[in-house]
N, C-alpha and C positions, 0 to 999 in steps of 0.2 A: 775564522779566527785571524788576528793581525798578525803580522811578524814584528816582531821587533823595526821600527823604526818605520814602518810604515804607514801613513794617514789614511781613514778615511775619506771619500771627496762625497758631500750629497750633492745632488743636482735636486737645487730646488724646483727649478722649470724642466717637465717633461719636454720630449722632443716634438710632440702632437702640440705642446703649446706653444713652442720656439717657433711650430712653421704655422700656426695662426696668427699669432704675434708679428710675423716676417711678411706672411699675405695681408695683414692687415695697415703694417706700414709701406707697402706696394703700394696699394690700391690708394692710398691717400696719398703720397709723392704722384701715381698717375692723376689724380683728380687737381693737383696744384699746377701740373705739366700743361692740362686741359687748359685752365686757368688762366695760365702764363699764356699759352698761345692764342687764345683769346683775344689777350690785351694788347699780343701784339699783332692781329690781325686787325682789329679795329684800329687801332693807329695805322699802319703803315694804309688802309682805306682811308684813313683824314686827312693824309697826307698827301697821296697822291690827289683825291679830289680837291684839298686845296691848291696844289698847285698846277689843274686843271681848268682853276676858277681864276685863280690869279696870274695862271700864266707865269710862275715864278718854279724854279728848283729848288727844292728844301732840302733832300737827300745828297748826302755826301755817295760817293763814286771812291769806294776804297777798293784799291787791291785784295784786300785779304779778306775781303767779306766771306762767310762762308752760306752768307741766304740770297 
């Protein structure tokens, strides 16, 4: 029974669903990470071979790179 002045709260989402819902947006952020690293593996291999071919520096030389 309620007291005076206090709400019930439902939780329409079980907690068994919050954490499939939560592994299941995981696993698709890691699959875009995948992804991403990918694109940038393949590039920075274009990159360097072309300027293996061409004998030219395309890559800037930043201080603050962190790769």
């Amino acid at each position: 029974m309620k007291k005076k002045g206090e709400k019930q709260i439902i939780d329409s989402i079980s907690n068994s669903e919050k954490i499939k819902l939560m592994q299941d947006k995981i696993k698709e952020l890691e699959r875009l990470v995948q992804q991403k690293q990918i694109v940038i593996d393949v590039t920075n291999k274009m990159i360097e071979l072309t300027e293996q071919e061409h004998k030219i520096t395309i890559t800037k030389n930043r201080k603050n790179d962190l790769i």
